[in-house]
C-alpha positions as CSV (number, residue, x, y, z in Angstrom):
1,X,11.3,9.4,9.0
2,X,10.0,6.7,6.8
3,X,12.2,4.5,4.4
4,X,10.1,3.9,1.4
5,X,9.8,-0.3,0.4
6,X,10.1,-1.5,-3.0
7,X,6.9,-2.8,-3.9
8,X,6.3,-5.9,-3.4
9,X,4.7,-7.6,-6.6
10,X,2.6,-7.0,-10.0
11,X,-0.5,-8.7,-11.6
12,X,0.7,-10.2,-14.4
13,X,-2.8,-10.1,-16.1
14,X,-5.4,-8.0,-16.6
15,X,-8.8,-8.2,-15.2
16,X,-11.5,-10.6,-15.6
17,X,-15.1,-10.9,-14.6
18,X,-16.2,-14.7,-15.3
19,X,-19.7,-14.6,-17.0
20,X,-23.0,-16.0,-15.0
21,X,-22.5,-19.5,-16.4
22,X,-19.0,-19.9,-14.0
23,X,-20.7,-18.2,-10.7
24,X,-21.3,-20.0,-7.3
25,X,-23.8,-23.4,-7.8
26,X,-25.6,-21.9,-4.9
27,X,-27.3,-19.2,-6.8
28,X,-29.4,-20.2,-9.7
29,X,-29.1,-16.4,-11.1
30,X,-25.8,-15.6,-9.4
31,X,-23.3,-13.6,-12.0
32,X,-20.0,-11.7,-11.0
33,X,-20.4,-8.2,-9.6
34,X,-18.4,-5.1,-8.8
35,X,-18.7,-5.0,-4.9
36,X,-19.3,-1.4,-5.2
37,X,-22.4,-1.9,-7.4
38,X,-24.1,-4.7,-4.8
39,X,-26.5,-2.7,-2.4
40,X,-28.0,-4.5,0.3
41,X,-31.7,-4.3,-1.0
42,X,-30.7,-5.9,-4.5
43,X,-32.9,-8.3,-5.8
44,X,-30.3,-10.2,-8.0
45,X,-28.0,-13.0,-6.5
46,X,-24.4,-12.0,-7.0
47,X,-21.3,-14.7,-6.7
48,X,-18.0,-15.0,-8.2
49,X,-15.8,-18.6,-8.5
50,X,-12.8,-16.5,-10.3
51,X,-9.7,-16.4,-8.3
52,X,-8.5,-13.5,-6.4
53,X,-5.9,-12.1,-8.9
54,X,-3.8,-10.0,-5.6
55,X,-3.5,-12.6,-3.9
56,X,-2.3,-15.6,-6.6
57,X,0.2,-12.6,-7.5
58,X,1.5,-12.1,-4.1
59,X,2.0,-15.8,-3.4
60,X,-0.1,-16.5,-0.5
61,X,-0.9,-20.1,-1.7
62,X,3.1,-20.7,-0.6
63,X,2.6,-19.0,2.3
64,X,0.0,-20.7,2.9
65,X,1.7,-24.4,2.5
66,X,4.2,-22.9,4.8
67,X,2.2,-22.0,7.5
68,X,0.6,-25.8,6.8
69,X,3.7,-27.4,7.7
70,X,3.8,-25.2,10.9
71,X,0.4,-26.6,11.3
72,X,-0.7,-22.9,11.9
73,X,-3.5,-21.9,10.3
74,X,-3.8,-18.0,8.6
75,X,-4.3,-15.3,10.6
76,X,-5.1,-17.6,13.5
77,X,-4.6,-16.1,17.1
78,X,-4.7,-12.7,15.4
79,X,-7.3,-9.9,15.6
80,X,-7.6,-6.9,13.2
81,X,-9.8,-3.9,14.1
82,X,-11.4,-2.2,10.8
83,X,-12.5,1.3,11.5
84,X,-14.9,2.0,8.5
85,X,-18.2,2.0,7.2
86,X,-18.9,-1.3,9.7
87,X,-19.4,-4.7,8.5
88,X,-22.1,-6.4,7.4
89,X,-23.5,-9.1,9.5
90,X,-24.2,-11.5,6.5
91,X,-20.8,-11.6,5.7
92,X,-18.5,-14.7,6.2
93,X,-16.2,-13.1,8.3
94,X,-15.3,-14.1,11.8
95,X,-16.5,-10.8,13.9
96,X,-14.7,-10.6,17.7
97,X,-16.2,-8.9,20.4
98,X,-19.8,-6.9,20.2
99,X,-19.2,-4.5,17.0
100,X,-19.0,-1.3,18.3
101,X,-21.1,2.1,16.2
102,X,-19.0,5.2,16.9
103,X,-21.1,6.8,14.6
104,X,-23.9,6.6,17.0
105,X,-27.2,6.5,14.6
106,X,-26.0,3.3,12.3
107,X,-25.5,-0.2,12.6
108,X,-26.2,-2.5,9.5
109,X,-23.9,-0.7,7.3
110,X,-25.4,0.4,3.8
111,X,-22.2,1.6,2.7
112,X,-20.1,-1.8,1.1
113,X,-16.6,-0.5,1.5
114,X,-15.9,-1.4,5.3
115,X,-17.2,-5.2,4.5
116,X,-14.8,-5.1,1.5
117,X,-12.2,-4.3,3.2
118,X,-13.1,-6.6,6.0
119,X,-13.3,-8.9,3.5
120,X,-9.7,-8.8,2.0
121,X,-8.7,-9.3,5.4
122,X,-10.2,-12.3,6.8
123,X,-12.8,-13.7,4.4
124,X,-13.7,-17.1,4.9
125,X,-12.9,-19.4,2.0
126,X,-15.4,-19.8,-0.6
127,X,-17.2,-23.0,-0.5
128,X,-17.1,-25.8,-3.0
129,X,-13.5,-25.2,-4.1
130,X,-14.0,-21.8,-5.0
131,X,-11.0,-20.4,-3.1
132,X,-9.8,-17.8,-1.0
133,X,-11.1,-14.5,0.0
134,X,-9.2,-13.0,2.8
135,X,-5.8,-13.2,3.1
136,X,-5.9,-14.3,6.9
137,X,-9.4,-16.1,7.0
138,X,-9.0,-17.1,10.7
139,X,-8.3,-13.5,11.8
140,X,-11.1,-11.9,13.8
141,X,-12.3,-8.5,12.7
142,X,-13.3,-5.9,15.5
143,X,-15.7,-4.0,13.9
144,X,-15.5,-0.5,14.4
145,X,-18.1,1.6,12.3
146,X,-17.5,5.3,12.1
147,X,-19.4,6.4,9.4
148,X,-22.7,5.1,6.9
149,X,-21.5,7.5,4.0
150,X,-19.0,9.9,4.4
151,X,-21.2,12.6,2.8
152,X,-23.7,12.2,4.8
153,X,-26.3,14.8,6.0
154,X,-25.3,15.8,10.0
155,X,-28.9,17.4,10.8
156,X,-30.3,16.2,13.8
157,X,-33.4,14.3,12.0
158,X,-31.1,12.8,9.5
159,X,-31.0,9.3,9.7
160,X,-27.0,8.3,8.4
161,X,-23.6,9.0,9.8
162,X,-21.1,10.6,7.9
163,X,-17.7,10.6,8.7
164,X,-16.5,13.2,11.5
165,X,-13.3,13.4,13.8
166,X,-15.5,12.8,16.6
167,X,-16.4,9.6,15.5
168,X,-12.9,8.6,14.5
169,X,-11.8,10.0,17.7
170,X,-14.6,7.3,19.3
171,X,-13.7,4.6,17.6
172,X,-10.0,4.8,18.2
173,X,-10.6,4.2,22.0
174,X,-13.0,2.1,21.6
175,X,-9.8,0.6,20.0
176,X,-7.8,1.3,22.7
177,X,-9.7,-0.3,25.6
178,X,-10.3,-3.2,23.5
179,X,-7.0,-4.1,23.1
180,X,-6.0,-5.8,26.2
181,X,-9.3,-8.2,26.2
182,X,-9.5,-8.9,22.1
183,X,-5.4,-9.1,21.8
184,X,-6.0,-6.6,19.1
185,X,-2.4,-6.5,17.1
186,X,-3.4,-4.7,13.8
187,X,-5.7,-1.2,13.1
188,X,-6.8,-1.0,9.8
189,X,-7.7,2.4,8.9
190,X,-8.7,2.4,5.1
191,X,-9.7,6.3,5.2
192,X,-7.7,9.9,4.7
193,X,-9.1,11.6,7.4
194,X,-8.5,15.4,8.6
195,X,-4.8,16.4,10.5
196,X,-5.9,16.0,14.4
197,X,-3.7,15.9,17.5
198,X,-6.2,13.6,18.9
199,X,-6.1,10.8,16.3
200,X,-2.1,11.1,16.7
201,X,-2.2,10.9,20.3
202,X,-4.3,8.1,20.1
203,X,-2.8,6.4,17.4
204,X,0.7,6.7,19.4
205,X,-0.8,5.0,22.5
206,X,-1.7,2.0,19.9
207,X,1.8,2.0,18.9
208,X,2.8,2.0,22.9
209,X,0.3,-1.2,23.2
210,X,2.2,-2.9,20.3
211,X,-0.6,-2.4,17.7
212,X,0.2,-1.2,14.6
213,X,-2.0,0.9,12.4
214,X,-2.4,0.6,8.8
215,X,-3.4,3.3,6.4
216,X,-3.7,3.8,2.6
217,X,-1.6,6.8,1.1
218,X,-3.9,7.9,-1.6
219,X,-6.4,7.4,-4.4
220,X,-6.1,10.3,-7.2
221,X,-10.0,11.6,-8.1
222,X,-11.3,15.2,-8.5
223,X,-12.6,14.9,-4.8
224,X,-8.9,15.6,-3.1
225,X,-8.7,15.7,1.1
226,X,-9.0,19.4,2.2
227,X,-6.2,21.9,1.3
228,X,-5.0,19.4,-1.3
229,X,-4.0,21.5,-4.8
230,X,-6.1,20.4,-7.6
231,X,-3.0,19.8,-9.1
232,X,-3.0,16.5,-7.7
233,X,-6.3,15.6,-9.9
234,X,-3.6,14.5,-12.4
235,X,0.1,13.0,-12.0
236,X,2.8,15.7,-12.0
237,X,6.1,15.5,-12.0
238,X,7.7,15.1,-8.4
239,X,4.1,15.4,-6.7
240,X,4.0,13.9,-3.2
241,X,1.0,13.5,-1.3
242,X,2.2,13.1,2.1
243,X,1.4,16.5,3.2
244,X,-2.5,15.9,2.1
245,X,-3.2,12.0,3.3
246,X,-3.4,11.5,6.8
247,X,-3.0,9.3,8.6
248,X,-0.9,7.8,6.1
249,X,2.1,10.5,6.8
250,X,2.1,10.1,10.7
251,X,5.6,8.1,12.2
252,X,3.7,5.3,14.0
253,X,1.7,4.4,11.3
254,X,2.0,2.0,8.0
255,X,1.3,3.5,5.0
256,X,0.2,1.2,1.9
257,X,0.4,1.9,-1.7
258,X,-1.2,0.2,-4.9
259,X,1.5,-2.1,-7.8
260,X,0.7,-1.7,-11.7
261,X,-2.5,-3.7,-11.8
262,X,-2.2,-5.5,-15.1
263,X,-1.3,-5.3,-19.1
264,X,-4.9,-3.3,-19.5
265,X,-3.2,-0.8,-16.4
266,X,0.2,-1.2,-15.9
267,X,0.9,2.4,-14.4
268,X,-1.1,3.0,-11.7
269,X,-0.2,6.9,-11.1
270,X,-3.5,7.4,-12.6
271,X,-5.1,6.0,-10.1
272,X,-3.2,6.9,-7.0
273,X,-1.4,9.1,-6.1
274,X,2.7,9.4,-5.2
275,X,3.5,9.5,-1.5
276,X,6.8,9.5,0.1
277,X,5.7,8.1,3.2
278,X,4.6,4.9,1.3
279,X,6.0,1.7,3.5
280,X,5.2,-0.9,1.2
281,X,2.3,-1.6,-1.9
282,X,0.3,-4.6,-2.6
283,X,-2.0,-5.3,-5.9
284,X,-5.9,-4.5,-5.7
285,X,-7.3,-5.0,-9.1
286,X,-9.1,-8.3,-9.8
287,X,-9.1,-8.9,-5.8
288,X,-12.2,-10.9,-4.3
289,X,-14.5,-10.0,-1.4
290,X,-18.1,-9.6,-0.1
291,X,-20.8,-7.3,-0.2
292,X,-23.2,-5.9,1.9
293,X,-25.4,-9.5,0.9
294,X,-22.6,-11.3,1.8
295,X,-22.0,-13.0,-1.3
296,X,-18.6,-13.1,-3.3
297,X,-17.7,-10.2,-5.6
298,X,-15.4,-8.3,-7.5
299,X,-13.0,-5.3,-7.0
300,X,-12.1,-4.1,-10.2
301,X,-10.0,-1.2,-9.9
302,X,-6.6,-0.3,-8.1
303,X,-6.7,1.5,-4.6
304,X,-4.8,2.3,-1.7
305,X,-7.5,1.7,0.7
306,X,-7.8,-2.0,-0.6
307,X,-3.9,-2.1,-0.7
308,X,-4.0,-1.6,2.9
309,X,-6.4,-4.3,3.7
């Protein structure tokens, strides 16, 4: 059974979005952006030069300097596979191996999240003294894209993924026999995803091979995982979600919570939701990453699946 961690810090300050005057010198109309807003297609530049509020809060800059004196540089030596929405390929993230599509009809990803998430991970620096995006910019991602948008039509003529056991299923060997030729040491798995004894199994095995999967434990919005009471659509006394949020609950897995996110948010239990099989939690608000363009942007608001990344 799983010992629930203290969290590990709190932003200190609330959210800001610097104006178009303090964006990235390489756009001439760049301005900060939501990542979620950024679609691929968008005609507008999009660049941000504020810092990444998680990860000033959490210290990395020190751990940073410490790994300096080790002369090691972060995240170096170490790969992390993201199964998600896959990431895009104008991203400035360091992709190992040949991406691989479990979802079998997508591969530039029109869906931002799984680059976001890649993003937190290993984003390169920003250019120009901008600062840090990922908090292990020389990890390599293996990109493992499951789904385009989890809603997404399944007739045979439709042109999108959505997100289905099968695929997850898919993606998790492809996971598996990776492992031994990429050194693969991390799974992130930013998703709640059905109960299946084939994801367990599977997710065992990576525990066997030394990998360890990471999960979120639960965003609260009026679109709850299946069999979940609506109840949880609002924070109740003594709820716990572990029962709902897979793969989150399973013994071999990680789960990763979201800190108060700021004076404008400081309880964040109406965001996400309270799980007993939370491991450890980690700010989001205010966090920096890329979008489907590639370019730096914002996320604004608190969740587990960014927690996890």
């Amino acid at each position: 059974m799983k010992t629930p961690i203290a969290c590990l810090a709190v932003l200190a300050s609330s959210v800001l979005l610097c104006p178009a005057a303090s964006a990235s010198s390489s756009h001439d109309d760049g301005v900060t952006q939501d990542c979620q807003a950024i679609s691929r297609e968008d005609a507008t530049h999009y660049s941000t030069e504020q810092p990444s509020l998680p990860l000033q809060e959490m210290g990395v800059d020190d751990a940073w300097a410490r790994l300096k004196q080790q002369h090691v540089r972060p995240g170096q030596g170490v790969t992390v596979a993201v199964i998600d929405s896959g990431v895009a390929s104008s991203a400035p993230i360091t992709i190992a191996g040949q991406p691989v599509d479990a979802g079998n009809k997508i591969r530039e990803p029109t869906d931002y999240h799984g680059t976001a998430v890649a993003g937190l991970i290993a984003g390169h620096v920003r250019p120009g003294g901008a600062g840090p995006v990922g908090i292990a910019p020389w990890a390599k991602i293996f990109d493992v894209q499951v789904y385009d948008e989890a809603g997404a039509s399944t007739a045979p003529d439709s042109t999108e993924s959505p997100m289905t056991v099968d695929n997850l299923r898919r993606g998790l060997d492809a996971v598996i026999a990776a492992v031994p030729t990429l050194g693969i040491r991390i799974v992130n798995m930013s998703l709640a995803i059905p109960d299946d004894a084939d994801i367990r199994a599977k997710i065992a095995k990576l525990w066997d091979l030394g990998v360890v999967v990471v999960a979120p434990t639960g965003n609260r919005s009026e679109e709850q995982p299946t069999g979940m009471p609506s109840s949880f659509e609002t924070p109740q006394p003594g709820e716990d979600a572990a029962p709902y949020v897979h793969p989150a609950d399973y013994d071999d897995v990680l789960g990763v919570s979201v800190t108060p996110a700021g004076s404008s948010n400081s309880d964040p239990e109406h965001w996400v939701m309270e799980n007993s099989m939370t491991d450890v939690a980690a700010p989001t608000a205010g966090a920096v990453s890329y979008s489907l363009r590639g370019e730096s942007c914002v996320l604004t608001d608190p969740a587990t699946s960014y927690a996890a990344a």
